[in-house]
DRENROTOR-346472 format. One record per atom (N, C-alpha, C): residue in one letter; x, z, y negated. Coordinates in steps of 0.05 Angstrom, whole numbers, padded with zeros to 5 digits, always signed. Example, Ala and Ser with C-alpha at 12.3 -4.5 7.8 and 13.67 -1.06 7.14 Angstrom:
a+00264+00156+00114
a+00246+00156+00090
a+00264+00156+00066
s+00257+00142+00045
s+00273+00143+00021
s+00258+00157-00001
***
This chain:
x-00272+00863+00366
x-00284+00839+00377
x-00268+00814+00369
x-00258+00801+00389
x-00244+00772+00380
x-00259+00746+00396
x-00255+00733+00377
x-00262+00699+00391
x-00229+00682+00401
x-00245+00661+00418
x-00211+00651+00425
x-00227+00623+00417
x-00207+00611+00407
x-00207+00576+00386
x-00182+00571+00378
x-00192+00547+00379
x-00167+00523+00374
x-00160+00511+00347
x-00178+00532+00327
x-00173+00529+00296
x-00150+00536+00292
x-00134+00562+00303
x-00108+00569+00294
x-00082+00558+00297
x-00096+00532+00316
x-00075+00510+00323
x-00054+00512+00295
x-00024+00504+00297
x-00011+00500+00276
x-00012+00478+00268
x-00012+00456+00273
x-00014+00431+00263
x-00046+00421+00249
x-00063+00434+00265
x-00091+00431+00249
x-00088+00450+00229
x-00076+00475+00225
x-00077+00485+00196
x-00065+00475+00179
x-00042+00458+00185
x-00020+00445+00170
x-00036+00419+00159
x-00056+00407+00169
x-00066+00381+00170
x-00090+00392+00145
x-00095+00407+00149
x-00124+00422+00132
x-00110+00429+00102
x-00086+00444+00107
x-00070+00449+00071
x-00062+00432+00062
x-00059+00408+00080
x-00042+00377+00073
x-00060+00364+00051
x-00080+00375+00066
x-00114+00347+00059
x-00114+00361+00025
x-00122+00392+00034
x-00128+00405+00001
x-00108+00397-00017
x-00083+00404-00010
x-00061+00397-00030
x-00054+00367-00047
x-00055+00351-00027
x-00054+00329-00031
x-00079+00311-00057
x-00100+00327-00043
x-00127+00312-00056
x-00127+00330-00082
x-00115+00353-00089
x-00125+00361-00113
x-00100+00371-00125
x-00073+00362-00123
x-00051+00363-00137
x-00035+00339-00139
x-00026+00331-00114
x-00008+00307-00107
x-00011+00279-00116
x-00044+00277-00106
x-00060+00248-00117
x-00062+00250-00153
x-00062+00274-00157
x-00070+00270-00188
x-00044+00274-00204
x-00017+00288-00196
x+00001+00286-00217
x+00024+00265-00192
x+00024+00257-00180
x+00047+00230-00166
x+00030+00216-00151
x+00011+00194-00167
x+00001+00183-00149
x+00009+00157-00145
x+00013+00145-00129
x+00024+00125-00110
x+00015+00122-00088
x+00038+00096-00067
x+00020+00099-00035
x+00025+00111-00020
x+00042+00130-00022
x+00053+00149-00005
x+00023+00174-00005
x+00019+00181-00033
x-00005+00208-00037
x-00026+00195-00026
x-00034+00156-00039
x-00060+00151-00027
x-00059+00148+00001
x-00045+00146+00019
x-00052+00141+00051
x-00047+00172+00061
x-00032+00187+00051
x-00033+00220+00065
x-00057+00229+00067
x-00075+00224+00049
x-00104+00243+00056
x-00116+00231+00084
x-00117+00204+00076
x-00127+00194+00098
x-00111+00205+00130
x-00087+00206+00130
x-00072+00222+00162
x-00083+00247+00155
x-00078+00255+00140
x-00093+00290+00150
x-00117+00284+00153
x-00127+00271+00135
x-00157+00278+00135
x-00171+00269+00176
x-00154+00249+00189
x-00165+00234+00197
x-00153+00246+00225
x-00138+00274+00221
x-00124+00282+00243
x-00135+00314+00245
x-00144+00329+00223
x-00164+00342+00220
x-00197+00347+00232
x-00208+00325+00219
x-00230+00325+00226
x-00244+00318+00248
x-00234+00302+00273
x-00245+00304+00296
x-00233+00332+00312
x-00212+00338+00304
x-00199+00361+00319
x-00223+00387+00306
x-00227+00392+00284
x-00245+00416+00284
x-00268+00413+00298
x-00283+00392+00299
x-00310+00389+00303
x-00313+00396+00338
x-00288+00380+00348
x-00283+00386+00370
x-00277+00411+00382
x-00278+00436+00357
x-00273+00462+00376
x-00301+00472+00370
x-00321+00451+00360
x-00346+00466+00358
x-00363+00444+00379
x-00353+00432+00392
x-00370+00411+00412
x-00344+00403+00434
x-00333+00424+00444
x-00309+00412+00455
x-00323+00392+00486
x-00347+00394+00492
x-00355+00366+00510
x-00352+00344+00505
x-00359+00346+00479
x-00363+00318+00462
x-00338+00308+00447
x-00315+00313+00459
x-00292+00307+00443
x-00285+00280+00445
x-00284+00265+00463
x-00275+00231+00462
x-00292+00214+00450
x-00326+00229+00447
x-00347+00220+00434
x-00337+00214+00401
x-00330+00246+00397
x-00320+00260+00368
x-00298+00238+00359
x-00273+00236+00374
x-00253+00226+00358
x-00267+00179+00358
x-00279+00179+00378
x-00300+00155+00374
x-00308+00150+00346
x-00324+00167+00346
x-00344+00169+00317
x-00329+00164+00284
x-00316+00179+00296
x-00288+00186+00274
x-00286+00165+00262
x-00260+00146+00286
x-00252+00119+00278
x-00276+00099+00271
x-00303+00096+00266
x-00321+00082+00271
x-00334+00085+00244
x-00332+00115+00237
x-00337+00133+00200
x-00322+00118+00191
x-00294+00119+00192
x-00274+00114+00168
x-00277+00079+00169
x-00273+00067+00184
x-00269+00044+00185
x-00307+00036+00163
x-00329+00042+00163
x-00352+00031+00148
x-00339+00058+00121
x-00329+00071+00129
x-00326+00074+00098
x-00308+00066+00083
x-00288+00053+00093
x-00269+00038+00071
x-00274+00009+00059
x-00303+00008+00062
x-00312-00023+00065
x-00336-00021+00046
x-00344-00043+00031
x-00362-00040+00002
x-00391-00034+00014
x-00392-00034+00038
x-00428-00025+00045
x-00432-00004+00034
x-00423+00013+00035
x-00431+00046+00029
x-00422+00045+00000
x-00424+00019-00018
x-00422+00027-00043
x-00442+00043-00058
x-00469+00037-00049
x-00499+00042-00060
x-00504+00076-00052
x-00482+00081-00028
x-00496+00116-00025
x-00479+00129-00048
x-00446+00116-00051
x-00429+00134-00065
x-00442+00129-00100
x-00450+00105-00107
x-00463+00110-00132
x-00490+00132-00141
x-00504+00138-00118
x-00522+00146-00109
x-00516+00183-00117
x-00491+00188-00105
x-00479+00218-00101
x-00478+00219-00135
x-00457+00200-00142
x-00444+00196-00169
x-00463+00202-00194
x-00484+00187-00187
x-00517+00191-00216
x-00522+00208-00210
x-00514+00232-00188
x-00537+00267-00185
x-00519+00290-00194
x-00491+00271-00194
x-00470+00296-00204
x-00445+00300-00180
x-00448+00289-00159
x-00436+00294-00135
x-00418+00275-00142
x-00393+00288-00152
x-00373+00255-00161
x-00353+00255-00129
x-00360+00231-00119
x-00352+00215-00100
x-00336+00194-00108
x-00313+00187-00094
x-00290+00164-00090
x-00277+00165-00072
x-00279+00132-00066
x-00255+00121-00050
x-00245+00083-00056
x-00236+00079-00042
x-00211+00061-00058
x-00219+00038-00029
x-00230+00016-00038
x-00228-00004-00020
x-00216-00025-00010
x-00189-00005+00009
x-00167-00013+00013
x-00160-00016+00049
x-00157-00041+00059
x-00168-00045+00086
x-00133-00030+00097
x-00115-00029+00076
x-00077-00024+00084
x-00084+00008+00103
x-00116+00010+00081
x-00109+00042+00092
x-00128+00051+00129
x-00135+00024+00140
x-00134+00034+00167
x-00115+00032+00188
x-00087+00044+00175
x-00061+00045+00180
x-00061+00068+00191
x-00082+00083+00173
x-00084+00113+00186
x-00093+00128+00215
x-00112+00104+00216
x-00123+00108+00253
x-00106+00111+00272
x-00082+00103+00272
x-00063+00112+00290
x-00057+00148+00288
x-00062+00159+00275
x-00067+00186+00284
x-00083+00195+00292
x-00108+00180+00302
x-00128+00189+00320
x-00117+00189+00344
x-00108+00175+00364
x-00093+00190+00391
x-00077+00210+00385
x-00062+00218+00356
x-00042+00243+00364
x-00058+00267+00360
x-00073+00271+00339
x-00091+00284+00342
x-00107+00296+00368
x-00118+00274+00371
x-00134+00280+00393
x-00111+00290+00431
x-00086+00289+00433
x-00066+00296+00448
x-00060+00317+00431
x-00057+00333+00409
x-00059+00357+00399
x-00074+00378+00411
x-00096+00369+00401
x-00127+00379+00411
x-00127+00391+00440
x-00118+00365+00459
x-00120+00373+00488
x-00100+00396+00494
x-00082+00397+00487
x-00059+00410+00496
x-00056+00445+00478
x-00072+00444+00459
x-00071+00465+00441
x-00073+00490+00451
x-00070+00512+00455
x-00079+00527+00465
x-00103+00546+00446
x-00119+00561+00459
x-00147+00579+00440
x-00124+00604+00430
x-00138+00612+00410
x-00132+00632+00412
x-00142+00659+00393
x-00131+00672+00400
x-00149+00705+00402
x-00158+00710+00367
x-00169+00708+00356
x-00180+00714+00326
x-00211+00732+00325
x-00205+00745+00304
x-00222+00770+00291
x-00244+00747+00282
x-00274+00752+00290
x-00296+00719+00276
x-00287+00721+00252
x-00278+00743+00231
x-00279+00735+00198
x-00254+00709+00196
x-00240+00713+00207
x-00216+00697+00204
x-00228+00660+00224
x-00245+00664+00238
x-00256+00640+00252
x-00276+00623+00229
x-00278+00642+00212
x-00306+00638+00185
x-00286+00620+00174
x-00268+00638+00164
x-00248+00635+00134
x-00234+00606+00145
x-00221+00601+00168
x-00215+00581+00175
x-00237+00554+00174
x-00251+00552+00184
x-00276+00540+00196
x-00296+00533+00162
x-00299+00554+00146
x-00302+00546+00113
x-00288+00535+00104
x-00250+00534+00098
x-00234+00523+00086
x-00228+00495+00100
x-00238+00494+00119
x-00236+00467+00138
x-00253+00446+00127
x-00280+00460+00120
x-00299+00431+00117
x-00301+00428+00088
x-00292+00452+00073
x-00278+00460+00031
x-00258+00419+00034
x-00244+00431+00061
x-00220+00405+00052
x-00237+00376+00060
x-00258+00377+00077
x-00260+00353+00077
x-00286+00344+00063
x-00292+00355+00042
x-00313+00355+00022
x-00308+00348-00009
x-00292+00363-00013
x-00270+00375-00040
x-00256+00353-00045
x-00261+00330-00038
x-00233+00314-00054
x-00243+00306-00086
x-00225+00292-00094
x-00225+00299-00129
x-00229+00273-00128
x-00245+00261-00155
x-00245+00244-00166
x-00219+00241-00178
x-00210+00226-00182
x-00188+00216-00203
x-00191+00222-00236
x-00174+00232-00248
x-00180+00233-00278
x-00178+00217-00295
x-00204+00204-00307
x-00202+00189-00320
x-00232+00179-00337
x-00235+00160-00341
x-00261+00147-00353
x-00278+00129-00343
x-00306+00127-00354
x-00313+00109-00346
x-00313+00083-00367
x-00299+00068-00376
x-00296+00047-00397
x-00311+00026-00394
x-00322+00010-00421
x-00324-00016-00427
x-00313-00025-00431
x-00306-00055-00417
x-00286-00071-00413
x-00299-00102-00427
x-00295-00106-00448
x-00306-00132-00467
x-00287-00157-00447
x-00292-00185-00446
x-00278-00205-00435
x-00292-00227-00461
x-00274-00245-00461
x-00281-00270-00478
x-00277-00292-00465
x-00261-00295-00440
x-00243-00316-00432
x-00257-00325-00399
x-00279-00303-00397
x-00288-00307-00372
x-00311-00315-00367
x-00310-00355-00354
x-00331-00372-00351
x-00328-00379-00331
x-00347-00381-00314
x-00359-00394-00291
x-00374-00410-00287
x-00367-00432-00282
x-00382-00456-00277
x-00390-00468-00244
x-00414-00477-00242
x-00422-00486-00222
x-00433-00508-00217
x-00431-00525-00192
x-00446-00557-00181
x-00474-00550-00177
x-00486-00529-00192
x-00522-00522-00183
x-00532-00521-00208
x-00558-00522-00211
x-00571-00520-00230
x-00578-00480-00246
x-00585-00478-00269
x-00591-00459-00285
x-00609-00447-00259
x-00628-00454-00248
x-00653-00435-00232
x-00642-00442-00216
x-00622-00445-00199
x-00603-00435-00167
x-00592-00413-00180
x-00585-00421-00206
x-00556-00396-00201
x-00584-00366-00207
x-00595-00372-00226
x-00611-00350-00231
x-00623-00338-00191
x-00635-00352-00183
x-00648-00347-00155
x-00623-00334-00137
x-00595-00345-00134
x-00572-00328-00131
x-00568-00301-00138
x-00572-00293-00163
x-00561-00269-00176
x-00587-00259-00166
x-00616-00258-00168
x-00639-00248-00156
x-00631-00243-00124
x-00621-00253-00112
x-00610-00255-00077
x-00589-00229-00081
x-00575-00229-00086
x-00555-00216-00094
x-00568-00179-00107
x-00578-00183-00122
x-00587-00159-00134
x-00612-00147-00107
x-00621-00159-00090
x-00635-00160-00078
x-00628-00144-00058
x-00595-00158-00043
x-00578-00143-00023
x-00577-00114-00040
x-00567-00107-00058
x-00553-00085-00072
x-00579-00058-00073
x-00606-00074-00071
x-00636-00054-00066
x-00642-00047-00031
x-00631-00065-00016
x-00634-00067+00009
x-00612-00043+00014
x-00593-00051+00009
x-00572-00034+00014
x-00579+00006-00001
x-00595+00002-00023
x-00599+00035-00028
x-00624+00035-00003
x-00638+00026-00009
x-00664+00031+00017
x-00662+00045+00047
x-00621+00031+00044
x-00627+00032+00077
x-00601+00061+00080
x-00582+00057+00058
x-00563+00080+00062
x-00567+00108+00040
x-00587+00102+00020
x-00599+00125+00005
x-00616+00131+00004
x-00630+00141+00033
x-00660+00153+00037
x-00677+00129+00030
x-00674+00120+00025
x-00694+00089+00018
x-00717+00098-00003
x-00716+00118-00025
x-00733+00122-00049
x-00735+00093-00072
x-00741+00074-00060
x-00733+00060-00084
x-00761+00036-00083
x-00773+00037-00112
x-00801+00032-00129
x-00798+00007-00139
x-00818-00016-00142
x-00818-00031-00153
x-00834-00038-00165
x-00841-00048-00189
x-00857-00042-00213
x-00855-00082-00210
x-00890-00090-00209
x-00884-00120-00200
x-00889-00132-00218
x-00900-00121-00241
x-00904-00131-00279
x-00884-00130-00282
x-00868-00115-00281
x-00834-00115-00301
x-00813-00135-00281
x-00810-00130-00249
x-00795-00137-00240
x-00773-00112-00239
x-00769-00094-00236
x-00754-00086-00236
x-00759-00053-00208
x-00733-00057-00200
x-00735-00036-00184
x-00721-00004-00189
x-00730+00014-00178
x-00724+00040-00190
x-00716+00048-00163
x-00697+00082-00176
x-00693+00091-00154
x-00701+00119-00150
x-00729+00134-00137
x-00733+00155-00144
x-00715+00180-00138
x-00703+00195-00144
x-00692+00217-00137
x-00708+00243-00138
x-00733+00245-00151
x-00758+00263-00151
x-00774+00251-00159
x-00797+00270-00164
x-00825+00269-00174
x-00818+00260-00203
x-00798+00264-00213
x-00794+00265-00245
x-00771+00253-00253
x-00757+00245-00242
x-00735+00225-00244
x-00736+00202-00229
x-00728+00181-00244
x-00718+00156-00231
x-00695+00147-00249
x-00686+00125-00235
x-00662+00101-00259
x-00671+00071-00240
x-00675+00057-00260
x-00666+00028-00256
x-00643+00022-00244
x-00649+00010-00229
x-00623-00003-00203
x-00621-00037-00200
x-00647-00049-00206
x-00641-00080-00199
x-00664-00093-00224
x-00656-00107-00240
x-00679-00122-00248
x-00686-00151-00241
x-00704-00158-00231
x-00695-00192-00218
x-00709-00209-00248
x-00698-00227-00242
x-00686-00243-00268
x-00706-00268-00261
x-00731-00272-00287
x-00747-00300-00296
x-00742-00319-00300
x-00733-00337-00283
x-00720-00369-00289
x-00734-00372-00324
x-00756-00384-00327
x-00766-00380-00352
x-00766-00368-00367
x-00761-00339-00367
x-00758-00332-00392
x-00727-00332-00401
x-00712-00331-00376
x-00679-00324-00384
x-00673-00353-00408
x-00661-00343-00430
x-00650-00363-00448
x-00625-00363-00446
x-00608-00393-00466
x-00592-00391-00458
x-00569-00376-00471
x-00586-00363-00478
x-00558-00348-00505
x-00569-00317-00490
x-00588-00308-00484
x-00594-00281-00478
x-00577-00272-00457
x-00566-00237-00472
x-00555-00225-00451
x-00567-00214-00429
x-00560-00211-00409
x-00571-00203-00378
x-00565-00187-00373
x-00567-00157-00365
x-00553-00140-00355
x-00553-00133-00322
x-00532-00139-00307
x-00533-00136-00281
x-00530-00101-00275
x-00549-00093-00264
x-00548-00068-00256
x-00527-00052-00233
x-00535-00073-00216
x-00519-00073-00195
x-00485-00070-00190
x-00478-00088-00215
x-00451-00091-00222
x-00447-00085-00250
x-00465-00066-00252
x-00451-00055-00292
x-00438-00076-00311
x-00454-00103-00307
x-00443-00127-00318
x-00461-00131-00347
x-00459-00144-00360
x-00462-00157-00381
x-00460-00186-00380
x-00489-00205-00369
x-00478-00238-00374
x-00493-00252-00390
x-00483-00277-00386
x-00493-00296-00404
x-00502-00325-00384
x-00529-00327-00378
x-00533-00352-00367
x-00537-00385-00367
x-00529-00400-00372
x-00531-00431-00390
x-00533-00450-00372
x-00546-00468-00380
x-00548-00484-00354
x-00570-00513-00354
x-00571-00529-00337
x-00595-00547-00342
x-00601-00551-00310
x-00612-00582-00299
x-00619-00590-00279
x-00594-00595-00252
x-00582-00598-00267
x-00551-00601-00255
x-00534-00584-00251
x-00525-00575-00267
x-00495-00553-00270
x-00503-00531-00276
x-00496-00509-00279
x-00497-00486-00293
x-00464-00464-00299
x-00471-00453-00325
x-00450-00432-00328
x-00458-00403-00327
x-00439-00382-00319
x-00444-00359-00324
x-00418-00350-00337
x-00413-00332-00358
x-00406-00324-00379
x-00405-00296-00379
x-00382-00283-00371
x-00376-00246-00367
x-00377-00238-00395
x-00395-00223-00402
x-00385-00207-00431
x-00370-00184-00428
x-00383-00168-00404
x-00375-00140-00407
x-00382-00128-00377
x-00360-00110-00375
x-00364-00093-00355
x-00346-00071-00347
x-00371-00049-00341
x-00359-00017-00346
x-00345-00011-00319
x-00331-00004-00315
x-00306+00014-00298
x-00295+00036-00301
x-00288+00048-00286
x-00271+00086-00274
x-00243+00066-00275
x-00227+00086-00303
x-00201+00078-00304
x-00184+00106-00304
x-00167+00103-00286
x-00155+00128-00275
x-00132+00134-00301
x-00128+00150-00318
x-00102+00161-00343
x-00081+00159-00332
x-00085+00167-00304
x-00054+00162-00292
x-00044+00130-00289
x-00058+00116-00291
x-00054+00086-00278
x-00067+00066-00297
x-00080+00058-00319
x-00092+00054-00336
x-00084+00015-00344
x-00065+00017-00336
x-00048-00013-00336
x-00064-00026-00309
x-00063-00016-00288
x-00067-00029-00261
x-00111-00035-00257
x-00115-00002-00266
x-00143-00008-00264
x-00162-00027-00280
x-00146-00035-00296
x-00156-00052-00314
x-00164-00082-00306
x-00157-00076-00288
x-00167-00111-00273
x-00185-00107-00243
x-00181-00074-00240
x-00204-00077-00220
x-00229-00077-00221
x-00241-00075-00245
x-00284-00077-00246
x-00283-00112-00247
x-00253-00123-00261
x-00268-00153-00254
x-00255-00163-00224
x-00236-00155-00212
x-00238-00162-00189
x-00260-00163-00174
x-00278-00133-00170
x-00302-00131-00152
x-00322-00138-00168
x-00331-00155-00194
x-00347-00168-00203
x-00348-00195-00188
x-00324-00197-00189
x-00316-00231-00181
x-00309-00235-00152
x-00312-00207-00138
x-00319-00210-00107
x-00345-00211-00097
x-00356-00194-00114
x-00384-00174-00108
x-00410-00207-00123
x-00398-00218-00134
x-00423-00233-00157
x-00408-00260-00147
x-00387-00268-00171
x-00378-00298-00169
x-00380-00304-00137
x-00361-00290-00118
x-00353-00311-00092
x-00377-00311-00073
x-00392-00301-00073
x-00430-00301-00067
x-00444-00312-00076
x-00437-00313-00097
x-00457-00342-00106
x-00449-00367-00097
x-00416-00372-00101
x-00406-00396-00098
x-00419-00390-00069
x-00414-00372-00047
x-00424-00381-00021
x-00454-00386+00002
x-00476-00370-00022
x-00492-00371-00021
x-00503-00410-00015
x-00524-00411+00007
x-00527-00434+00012
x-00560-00441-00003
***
């Protein structure tokens, strides 16, 4: 008994060993921009082509969807599902890098692959083995090796033209989006306890973690540390009727062993995207 499919395509099997290889040898001992944008072409020349030999109606739909996935996933919305994977054990990463929808241009070759491919004749075990190792590659990618570090700062103050209770009511707005955002892209389990102020995020009957605490103009002092959940920050808030400062103590980041020089400035980059330039724009 044989099936006829368009898995045995050569270029989709080549695109499928590319993805594995790449994500769990290449990226981790030569990584650069050459390894980080390859997953993305295989990956992205792959995956509407398989799906499409299991919905081949739906194929211009398929390679649609595709470009429409990658593009909200290289972008910080879907930060709250991948932390989400990350606290259950499911270690998820990707790199929020806009260079890399460079790669979408292999969605038309792909998809002119696809059309032109021919089926062909396979034993089902070998339609399995293919069809398993297909969605192994687009599941299986590796975290990067490394740590998650505390990163101490001394030098990092922010000052503002608003008063101590704007900026506080800001960082509450803010932590606010970051609950909105699990609600809406992580099953929406998430508890709020209206004595404490603080919101949880259930993952069972028997587990939760703290995800946002919103912050008491009154009680916040000005020497007390704050801990932003949201942004694994550590601050310090000071301030009166007029002005206010905020004050970075600390904040934890995934620092890759291979790269250890470079990552070192990225938890305060996305602090100081994700916190500072939202506040400053917050009206």
């Amino acid at each position: 008994m044989t099936a006829n499919s368009k898995l045995a395509a050569p270029l989709f099997l080549c695109s499928v060993f590319l993805l594995v290889l790449n994500d769990w040898y290449l990226k981790l001992n030569y990584p650069n921009w050459f390894t980080g944008k390859l997953s993305d072409f295989a990956g992205l020349f792959a995956f509407p082509f398989f799906f499409s030999t299991i919905f081949p109606r739906r194929t211009k739909a398929l390679y649609l969807l595709t470009s429409v996935l990658f593009i909200v996933w290289k972008t910080p919305f879907v930060q709250p599902v991948i932390d989400y994977f990350n606290s259950i054990g499911l270690l998820t990463n990707r790199t929020v890098d806009y260079s890399d929808y460079i790669a979408l241009i292999i969605l038309p070759v792909s998809f002119h692959v696809y059309n032109r491919s021919a089926k062909y004749s396979l034993k089902p075990v070998f339609v399995y083995v293919i069809a398993g190792f297909s969605v192994f590659s687009f599941v299986a990618t590796t975290r990067p090796k490394g740590s998650d570090t505390n990163f101490v700062y001394t030098d990092k103050v922010y000052d503002f033209n608003f008063s101590k209770r704007d900026l506080v009511s800001k960082l509450n707005a803010i932590q606010l989006e970051y609950v909105h955002d699990m609600q809406t892209y992580a099953s929406g389990n998430v508890d709020f306890n209206s004595e404490t102020n603080i919101f949880y995020y259930r993952y069972n009957e028997t587990r939760s973690d703290t995800i946002a605490v919103l912050l008491d103009y009154k009680k916040v002092k000005d020497l007390d540390t704050v801990l932003l959940r949201s942004s694994y920050a550590h601050i310090n808030i000071s301030g009166n009727d007029h002005t206010s400062q905020l004050k970075l103590l600390s904040l934890k980041g995934y620092v890759r062993e291979s790269n250890k020089a470079n990552d070192k400035d990225n938890p305060l980059k996305f602090f100081e995207k994700a916190v500072i330039k939202k506040i400053r724009n917050y009206k």
